[in-house]
Structure formats: C-alpha cells, structure tokens
N, C-alpha and C positions, 0 to 999 in steps of 0.2 A: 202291492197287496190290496185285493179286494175290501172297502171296506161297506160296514154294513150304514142306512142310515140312524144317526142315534138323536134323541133328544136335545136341544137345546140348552145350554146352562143358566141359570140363573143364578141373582144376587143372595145371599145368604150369612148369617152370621152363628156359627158353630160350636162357639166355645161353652157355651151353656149344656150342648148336647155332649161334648166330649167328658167334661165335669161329673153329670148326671149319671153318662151311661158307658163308660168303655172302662178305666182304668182309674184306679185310687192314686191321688193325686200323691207326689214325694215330698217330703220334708214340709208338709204344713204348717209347722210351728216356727220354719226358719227365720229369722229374718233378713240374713246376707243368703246370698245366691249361691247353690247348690248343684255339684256337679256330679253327673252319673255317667260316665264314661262307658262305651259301649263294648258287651263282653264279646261280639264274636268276635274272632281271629282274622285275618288275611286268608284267605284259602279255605273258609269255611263255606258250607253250602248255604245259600238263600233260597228261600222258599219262590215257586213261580209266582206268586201274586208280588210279594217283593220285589221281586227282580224289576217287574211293571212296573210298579211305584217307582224304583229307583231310577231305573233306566229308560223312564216314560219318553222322553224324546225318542226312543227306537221303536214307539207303539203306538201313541196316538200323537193326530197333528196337531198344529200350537194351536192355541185358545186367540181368540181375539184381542187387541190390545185390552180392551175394558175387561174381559172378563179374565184376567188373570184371578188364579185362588188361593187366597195365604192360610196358610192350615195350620195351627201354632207354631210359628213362627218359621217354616217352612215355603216357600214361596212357589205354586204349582202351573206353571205358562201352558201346560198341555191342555187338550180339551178334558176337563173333567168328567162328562159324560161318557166318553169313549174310554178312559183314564179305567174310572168303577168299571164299566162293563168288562173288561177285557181282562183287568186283575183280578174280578171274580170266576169270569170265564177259565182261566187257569188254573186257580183254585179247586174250581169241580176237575177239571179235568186230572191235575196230579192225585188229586184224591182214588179218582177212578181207575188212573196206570198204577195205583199202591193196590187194588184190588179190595179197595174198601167198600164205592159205590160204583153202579152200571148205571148209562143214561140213557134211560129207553124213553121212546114216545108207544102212546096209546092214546086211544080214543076215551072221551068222557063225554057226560052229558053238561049242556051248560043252557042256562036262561031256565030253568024251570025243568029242563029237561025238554025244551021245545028243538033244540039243535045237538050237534054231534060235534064236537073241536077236537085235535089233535093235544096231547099235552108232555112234555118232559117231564118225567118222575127221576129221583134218583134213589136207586134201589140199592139197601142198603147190604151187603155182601159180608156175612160175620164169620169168624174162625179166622182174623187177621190180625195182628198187632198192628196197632195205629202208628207210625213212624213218625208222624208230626208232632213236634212241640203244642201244650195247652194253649200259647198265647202265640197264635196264628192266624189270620181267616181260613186256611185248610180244615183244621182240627174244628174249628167253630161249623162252617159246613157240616161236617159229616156228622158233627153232633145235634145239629138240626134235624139232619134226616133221618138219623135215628130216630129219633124223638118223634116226629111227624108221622114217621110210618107206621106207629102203633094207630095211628087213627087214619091211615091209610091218605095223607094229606101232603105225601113226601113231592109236592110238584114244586119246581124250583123257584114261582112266585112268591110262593108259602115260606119256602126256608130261607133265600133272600130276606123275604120281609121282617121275621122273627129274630133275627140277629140285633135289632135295637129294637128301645120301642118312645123313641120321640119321633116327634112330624116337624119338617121344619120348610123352610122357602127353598129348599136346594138340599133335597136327602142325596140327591147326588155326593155333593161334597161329604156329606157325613158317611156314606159308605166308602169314600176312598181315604175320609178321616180316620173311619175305625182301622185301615190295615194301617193307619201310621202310627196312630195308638200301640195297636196291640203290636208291630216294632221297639217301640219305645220300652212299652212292659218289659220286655226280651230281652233291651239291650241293643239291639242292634243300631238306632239311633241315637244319640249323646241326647240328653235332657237336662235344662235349665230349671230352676223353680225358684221363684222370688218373693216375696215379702209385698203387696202394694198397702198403703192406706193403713197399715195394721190390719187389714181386714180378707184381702183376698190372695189367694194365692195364685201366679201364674204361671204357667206353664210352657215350653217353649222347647223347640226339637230342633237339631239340627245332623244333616246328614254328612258322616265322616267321607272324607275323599276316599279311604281306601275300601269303604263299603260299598263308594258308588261304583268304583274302579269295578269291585267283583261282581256289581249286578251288570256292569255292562261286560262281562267278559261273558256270561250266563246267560246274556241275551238271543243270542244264536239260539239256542238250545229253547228255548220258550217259546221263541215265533215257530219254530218247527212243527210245534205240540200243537200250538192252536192252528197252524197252516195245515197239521196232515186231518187234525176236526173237519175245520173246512171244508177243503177238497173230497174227503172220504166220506164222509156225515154233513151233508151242509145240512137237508133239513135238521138233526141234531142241533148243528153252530146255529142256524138260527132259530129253530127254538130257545135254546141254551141263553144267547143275546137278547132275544125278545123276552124269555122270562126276567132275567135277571132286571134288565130296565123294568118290567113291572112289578116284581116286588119292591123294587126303592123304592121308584113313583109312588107305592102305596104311602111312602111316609111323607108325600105334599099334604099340607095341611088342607083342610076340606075335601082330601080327595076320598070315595068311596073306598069301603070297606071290602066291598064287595072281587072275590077276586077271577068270577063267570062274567062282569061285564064287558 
C-alpha cells in the first residue's frame, strides 16, 4: 500500500485533555473500582474509524521503540501520526458513501488574496437520516460541517480543528484519543474508574478481545474504501490527508492560527 509522507510524533501527555474535553468521567465519587462492561454484541457493526483504532496494525506501520503511545491505559505501537490521519480519513469517507457529505476540491484565495490554492470542502448533502450513533468521530464530522458551512468554512482543516479545543505537544495523540474516548462513551471499550488520593479520578480503557476479533474481520472492507479514494481521487486522498494533518497541527501549542498559511 502506497503510503503517504506524514508527520513525525511527538512526546505528549493527554490525560488533562481527555478530562477537559471528550467525555464526563464515570463514577466520580467511587472509591473502589468501577466496571463498565462494553454493550456491543459479537457481530455487531464498527464504525470505520474504529475499526483503524482497533485493528491499527493492519494500517499504519509500528511506531518506533520510544515513541510507543499509552492512551489511558490502552497501549498504541502503531505510528500515531499515520494511526489519526487514516482513522479520520475513513470517517469522511463513510460519512460520504451514507450520502451525508461530498468531498470536493475548489479553488480559494489565500495569503491576502495574493495566491490561488486548491482546497477540500465537505459539502453537506441534507434530506438523509444520519445513521451514525452521537458518540462517534463519524457523527461528530458531519456535525462540524454542518455547522461551518453556514459560514461557508466547511474545509476539512477547519472541521478537523473544531472537534477539540485544547493545544497540546502531540495533538496527534489527542485526536486518535478522542475516537478512543468517544468508544468508551458507547461502550464498546470496557472502562476502569478509580479513586487516587481522595482526590482524582482515573480513568482507564481497555479493549475486549472479541471487539478486536470484529475490527479485524472489518478490516478488509476499510482498506478497500480508502484504497478505491486513492486510486480513483488521489488528489481528493491527498488533500483529504494533508487537510486532516493540518487541522491537528493547528492544536500544537504556539502554532498559528492562521489556516491560509
């Protein structure tokens, strides 16, 4: 498989941002440990960014010894960087074969209007029932772009970037955090919660064997989706790839706001 070049990973520390921004923590007042057992079924469907997360050794290649990434309490050897882009990348796309949004490139003005660039919009497609659960990166997608295209802002930097709103040393990790979050939300991860200190509560995930069994039986069917982007639309794929990396990027800390530079 053709891959694209992606960004580098960096060192990072997450849990402050998952706390913050993804999902209200369970059983805060516990003080013994707290089991939430996960509702989907065996033979249920996973969503394609899932599937990535779960089945990530069949998508992106391992991470280097040092840069392995523990995600509460999840432990991730893939390359994170490649990990976020390609789980998000699936995400637009099933959104788009549900005939929710279409991914067009146009032209826009950028630097002042001194230059002409190419851009991916995702145009939002209405008169469909949303088939995605609330607590998804799919559903959260198309609900960006809704939302954006009233200001005509729907370019896939834009809605990447809008899905959190902390900065941190490695937004990488916190976008492939948020599809593990909003699993957890759902159920489909088992979730820990514990008692430290009297004081904090922590939070801790772990993935059922027979979940992972089903994302990787769902893996075939995934690489296809993003293989026929590829082949058939590459400028699409990479646009698509090179948006989604710069909406994260945007949440490195000091990094410009600006999203024409």
């Amino acid at each position: 498989m053709t891959r694209t070049r992606l960004v580098p990973l960096q060192p990072q520390r997450w849990q402050r941002f998952c706390y913050d921004n993804i999902m209200p923590l369970r059983g805060r007042g516990a003080r013994e440990e707290e089991y939430a057992m996960p509702s989907s079924a065996p033979g249920s469907s996973l969503l394609p960014s899932e599937v990535i997360f779960l089945a990530r050794d069949q998508f992106a290649p391992p991470a280097g010894r040092l840069n392995y990434f523990r995600s509460s309490g999840i432990e991730i050897k893939a390359s994170v960087p490649e990990l976020a882009q390609l789980s998000y990348a699936a995400a637009f796309l099933a959104v788009e074969k549900a005939g929710l949004l279409s991914l067009n490139l146009r032209s826009k003005k950028a630097l002042l209007g001194l230059r002409t660039v190419d851009a991916l919009y995702a145009d939002p497609l209405p008169g469909r029932a949303d088939p995605f659960p609330s607590d998804c990166l799919e559903s959260r997608l198309r609900e960006a772009a809704f939302d954006l295209s009233a200001k005509q802002q729907h370019e896939i930097p834009r809605i990447v970037h809008g899905l959190w709103s902390s900065d941190s040393s490695n937004p990488f990790g916190d976008a492939v955090g948020l599809i593990q979050s909003l699993m957890a939300a759902r159920g489909v991860l088992a979730t820990t919660s514990s008692k430290r200190l009297k004081l904090f509560t922590v939070v801790s995930h772990s993935e059922p064997p027979l979940v992972v069994a089903e994302a990787a039986a769902q893996a075939t069917e995934v690489q296809a989706m993003l293989a026929g982007c590829r082949t058939e639309r590459p400028e699409v794929w990479k646009q698509l790839l090179d948006g989604i990396a710069k909406g994260i990027r945007k949440h490195e800390k000091d990094d410009s706001p600006d999203f024409d530079d």
